[in-house]
DOMAR-373425 format. One line per field, with one value per residue: x, y, z of N, C-alpha, C in turn; residue number from 1. Coordinates in steps of 0.2 Angstrom, whole numbers, plus 2048, in hexadecimal, padded with zeros to 3 digits. Each point is the difference from the previous one (the first is absolute). Example, Ala and Ser with C-alpha at 12.3 -4.5 7.8 and 13.67 -1.06 7.14 Angstrom:
2
n_x: c(842, 7FE) .
n_y: c(7E4, 805) .
n_z: c(827, 7FC) .
ca_x: c(7FC, 804) .
ca_y: c(806, 806) .
ca_z: c(800, 801) .
c_x: c(804, 7FC) .
c_y: c(806, 805) .
c_z: c(800, 803) .
seq: c(1, 2) .
***
This chain:
103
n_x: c(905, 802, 7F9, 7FF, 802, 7FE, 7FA, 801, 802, 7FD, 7FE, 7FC, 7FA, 805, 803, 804, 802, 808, 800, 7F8, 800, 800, 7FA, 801, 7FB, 800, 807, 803, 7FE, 806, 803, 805, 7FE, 7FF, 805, 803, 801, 803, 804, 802, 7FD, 809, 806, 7FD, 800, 807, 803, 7FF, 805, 800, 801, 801, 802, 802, 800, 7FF, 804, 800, 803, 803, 803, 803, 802, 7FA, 7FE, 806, 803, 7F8, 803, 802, 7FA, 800, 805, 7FF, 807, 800, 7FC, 7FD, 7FF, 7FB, 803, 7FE, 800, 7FC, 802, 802, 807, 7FF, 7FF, 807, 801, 7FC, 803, 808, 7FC, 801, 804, 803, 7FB, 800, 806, 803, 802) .
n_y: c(13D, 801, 801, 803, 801, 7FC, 801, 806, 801, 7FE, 804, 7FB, 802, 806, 801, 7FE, 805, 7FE, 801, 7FF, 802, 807, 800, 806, 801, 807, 7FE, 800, 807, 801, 800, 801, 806, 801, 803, 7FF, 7FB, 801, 804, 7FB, 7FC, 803, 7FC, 7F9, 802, 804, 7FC, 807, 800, 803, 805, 805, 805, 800, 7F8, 7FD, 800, 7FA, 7FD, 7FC, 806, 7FE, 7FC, 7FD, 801, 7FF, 7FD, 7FD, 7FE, 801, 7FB, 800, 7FF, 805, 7FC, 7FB, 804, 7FE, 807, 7FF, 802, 7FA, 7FD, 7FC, 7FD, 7FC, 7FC, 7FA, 7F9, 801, 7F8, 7FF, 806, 7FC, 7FB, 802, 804, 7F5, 7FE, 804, 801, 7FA, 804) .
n_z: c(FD6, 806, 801, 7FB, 803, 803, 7FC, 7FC, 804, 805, 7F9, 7FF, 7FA, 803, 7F8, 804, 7FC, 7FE, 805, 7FD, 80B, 7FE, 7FE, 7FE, 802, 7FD, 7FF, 7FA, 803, 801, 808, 804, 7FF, 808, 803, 7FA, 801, 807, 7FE, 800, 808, 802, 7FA, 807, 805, 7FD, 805, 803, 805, 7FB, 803, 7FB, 802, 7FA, 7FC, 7FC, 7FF, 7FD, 804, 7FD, 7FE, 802, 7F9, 7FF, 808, 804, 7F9, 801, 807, 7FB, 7FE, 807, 7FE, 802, 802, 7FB, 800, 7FA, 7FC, 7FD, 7FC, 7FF, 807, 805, 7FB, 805, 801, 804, 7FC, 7FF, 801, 804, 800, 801, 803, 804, 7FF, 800, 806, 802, 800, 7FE, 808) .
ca_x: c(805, 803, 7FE, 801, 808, 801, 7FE, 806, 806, 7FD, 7FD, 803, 7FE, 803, 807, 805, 809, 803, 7FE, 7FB, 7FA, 7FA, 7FF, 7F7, 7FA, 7FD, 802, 806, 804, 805, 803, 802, 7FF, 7F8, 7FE, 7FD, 7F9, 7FB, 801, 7FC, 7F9, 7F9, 7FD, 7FB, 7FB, 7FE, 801, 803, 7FF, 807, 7FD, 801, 7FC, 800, 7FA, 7FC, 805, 802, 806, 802, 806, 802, 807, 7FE, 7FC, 805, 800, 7FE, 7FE, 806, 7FC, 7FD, 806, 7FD, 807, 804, 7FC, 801, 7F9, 7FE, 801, 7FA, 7FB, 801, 802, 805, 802, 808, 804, 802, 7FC, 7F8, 7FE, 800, 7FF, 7F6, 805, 801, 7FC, 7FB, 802, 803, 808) .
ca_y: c(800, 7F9, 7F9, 803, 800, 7FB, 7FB, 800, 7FB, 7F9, 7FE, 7F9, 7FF, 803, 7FF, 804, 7FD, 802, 805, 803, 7FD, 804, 800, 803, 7FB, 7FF, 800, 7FD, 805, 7FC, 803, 7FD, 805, 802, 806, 800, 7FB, 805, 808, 7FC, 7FE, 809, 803, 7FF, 802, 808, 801, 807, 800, 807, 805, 808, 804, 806, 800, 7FA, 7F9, 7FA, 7FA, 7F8, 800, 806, 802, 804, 805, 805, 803, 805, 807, 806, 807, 806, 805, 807, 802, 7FE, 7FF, 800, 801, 802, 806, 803, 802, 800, 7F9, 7FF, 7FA, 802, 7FF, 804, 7FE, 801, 808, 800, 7FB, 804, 802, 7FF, 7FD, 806, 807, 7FD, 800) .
ca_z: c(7FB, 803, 7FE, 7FA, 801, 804, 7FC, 7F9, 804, 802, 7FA, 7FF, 7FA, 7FA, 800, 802, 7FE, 806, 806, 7FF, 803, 800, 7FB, 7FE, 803, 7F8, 7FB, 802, 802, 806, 803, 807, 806, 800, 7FD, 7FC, 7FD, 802, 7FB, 7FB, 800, 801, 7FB, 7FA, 805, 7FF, 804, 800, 80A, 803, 7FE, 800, 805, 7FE, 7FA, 800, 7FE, 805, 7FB, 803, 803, 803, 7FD, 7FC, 801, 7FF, 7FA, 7FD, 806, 7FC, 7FD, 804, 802, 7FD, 802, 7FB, 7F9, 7F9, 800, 7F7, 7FD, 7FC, 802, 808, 800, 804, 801, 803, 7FA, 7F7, 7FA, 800, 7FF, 7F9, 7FD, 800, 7FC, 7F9, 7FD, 801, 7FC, 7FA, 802) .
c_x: c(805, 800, 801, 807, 804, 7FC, 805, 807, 7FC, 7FB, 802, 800, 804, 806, 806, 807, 804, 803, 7FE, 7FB, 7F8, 7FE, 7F6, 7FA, 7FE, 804, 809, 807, 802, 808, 802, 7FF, 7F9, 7FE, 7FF, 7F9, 7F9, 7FE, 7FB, 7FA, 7F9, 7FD, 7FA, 7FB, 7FC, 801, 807, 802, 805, 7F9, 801, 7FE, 7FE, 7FA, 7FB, 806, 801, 804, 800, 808, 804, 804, 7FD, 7FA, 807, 800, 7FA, 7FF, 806, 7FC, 7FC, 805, 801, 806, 803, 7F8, 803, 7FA, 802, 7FF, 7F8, 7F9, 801, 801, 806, 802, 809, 803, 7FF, 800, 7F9, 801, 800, 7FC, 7F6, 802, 7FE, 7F7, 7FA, 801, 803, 808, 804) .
c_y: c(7FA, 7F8, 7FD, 7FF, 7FA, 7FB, 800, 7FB, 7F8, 7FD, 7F7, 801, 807, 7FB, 804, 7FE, 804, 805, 804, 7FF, 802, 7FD, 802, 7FD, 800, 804, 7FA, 803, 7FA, 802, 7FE, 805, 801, 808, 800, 7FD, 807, 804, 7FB, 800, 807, 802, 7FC, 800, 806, 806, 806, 801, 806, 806, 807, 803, 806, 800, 7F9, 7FB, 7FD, 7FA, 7FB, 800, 809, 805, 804, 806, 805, 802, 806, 806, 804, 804, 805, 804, 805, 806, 7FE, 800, 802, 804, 802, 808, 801, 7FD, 7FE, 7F9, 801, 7FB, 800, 7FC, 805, 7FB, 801, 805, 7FE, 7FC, 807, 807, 801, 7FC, 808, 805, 7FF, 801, 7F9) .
c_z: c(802, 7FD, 7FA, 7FD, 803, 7FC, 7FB, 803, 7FE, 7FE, 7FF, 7F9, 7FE, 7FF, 800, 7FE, 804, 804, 7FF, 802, 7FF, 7F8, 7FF, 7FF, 7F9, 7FA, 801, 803, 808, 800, 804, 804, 802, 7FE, 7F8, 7FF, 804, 7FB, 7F9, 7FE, 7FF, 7F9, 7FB, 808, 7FF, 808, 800, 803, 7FF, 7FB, 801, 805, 7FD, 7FA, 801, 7FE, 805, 7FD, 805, 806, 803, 7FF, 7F9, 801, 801, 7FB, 7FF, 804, 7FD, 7FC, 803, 804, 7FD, 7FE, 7FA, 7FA, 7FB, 7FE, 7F8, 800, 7FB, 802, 808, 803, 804, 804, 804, 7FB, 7FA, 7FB, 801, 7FC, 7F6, 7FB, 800, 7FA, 7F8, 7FF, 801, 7FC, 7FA, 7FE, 7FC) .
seq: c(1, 2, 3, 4, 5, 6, 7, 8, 9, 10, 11, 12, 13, 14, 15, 16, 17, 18, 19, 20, 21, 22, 23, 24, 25, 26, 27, 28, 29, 30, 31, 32, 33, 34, 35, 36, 37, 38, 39, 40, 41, 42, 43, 44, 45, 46, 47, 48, 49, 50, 51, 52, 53, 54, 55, 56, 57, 58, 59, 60, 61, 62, 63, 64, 65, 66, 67, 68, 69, 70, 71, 72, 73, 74, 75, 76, 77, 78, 79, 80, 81, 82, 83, 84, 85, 86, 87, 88, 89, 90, 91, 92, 93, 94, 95, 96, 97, 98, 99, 100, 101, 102, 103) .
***
């Protein structure tokens, strides 16, 4: 990924406007941070390097594995009164609600 990374920098043939070093191997997304252009490149690699310990999800970032480890926190759920549907967000609960039950 490094290289990767250092290529999106010292690209001769990308174009680069202003203090916008990084710029994507394959699209016209650019930036001046490495870390984004990283979090970038992962979304046409398909590369997931953060991973649940609890299901099969995987992301590109860490900040969105966080978000989803609230859904297995078994302390703040949401559970449906008409069937065994269950979630730590209460819009999830409302949104399954109005698309299951017709709440």
């Amino acid at each position: 990924m490094s290289e990767m990374i250092d290529h999106c920098r010292h690209c001769p043939n990308a174009t680069r406007t202003d203090k916008k070093k990084y710029v994507c191997f394959a699209c016209p997304y650019a930036t001046q941070y490495a870390c984004y252009i990283k979090t970038h490149v992962m979304t046409h690699t398909g590369d997931k390097p953060f991973a649940c310990s609890f299901c099969d999800y995987t992301c590109n970032q860490s900040s969105n594995l966080q978000t989803h480890l609230r859904i297995h926190k078994v302390d703040r759920m949401y559970s449906c009164g008409k069937c065994t549907y269950q979630t730590a967000a209460l819009a999830d609960l409302k949104l399954h609600l109005k698309n299951m039950h017709l709440y």
